[in-house]
C-alpha positions, 0 to 999 in steps of 0.5 A: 349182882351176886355174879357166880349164882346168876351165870350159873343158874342163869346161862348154863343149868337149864331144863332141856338137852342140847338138840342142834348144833347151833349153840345160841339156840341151845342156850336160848331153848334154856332161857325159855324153859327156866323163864318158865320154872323161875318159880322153881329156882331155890329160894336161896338163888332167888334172894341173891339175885339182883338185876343184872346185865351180862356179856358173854363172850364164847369162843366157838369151835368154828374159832369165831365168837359169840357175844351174848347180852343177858339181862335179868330182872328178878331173877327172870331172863328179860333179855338174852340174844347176840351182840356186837358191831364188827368193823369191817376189816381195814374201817376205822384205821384212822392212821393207816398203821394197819390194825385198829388202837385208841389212836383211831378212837381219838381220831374219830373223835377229832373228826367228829368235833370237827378238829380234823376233816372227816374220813368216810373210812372211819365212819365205822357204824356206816350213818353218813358221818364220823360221830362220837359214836364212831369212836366209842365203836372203835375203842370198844373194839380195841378193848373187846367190848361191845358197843350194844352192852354196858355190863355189870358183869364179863363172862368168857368161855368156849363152846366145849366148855359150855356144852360139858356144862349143858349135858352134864347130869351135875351142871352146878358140879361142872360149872364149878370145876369149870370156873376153878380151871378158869375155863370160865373168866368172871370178871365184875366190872366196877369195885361194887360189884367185884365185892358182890362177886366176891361174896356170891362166889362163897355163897354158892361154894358153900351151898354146895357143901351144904347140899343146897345146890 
């Protein structure tokens, strides 16, 4: 738990300069060289650091996006690399009103109980058949969440932002300014988590004061 210290010291202050243009590789050169010097981290870091699954979503310059799935285990990184199922455009439109809603995912799910005949439209993960799974996909879809993550915690920002906080010489400082113009959204999924989060977030800004971070 403990959200703000884990996005910060987790995905965005990490050892190396950015060298390519590809921001993924970027941040994973970053997994690898902090996965590396874990032993490194401050241990007040380390005593808020719990396990923890993490979706991240970036609005690239190029206006895609990229969605990440960072999972961590005592404070070490065991899994950073993209998500997300896309539905190909006019899939999953279970009544033809031209753009995908929870309507769809209910009718999906019809289909796959057998309530309504199946429509190979809807069958959105392309397995032969319209399953529970097919509805799950879409109203993950609908409501912006991918379908490979269930997170503990929604991180959404855009590459600029991402990239300030990389090559900035003070990337805590910058991080911080970032989230306090919101060109950082954290949101704890779960009311436990939202007080975790709640309490991390003074943990950290009072750190700083202290000189900690």
């Amino acid at each position: 738990m403990k959200k703000i210290i884990i996005i910060s010291f987790l995905l965005f202050i990490f050892l190396v300069n950015p060298a390519s243009a590809d921001l993924f590789d970027d941040m994973n050169q970053r997994v690898v060289a902090y996965n590396q010097n874990v032993d490194k981290v401050p241990s007040l870091v380390n005593s808020l650091l719990g396990n923890e699954e993490i979706y991240g979503i970036i609005e690239l310059n190029d206006g895609s996006a990229l969605e990440l799935k960072v999972v961590t285990k005592d404070a070490t990184v065991v899994e950073f690399h993209k998500v997300g199922i896309k539905i190909e455009a006019e899939k999953g439109d279970c009544n033809g009103d031209g753009y995908l809603s929870a309507v769809d995912s209910l009718c999906a799910l019809k289909m796959s109980t057998g309530k309504m005949e199946e429509d190979a439209n809807v069958d959105v993960d392309d397995s032969g058949a319209v399953t529970s799974l097919d509805a799950r996909i879409i109203l993950q879809s609908v409501v912006g969440l991918s379908s490979e993550i269930d997170p503990t915690v929604v991180v959404i920002s855009n590459e600029d932002t991402i990239r300030s906080i990389m090559e900035s010489k003070q990337p805590a400082d910058t991080f911080l300014d970032a989230y306090d113009a919101a060109d950082i959204v954290i949101e704890p999924v779960g009311v436990v988590n939202n007080i975790t989060f709640f309490m991390a977030n003074i943990a950290l800004k009072v750190s700083k004061l202290l000189g900690i971070l």
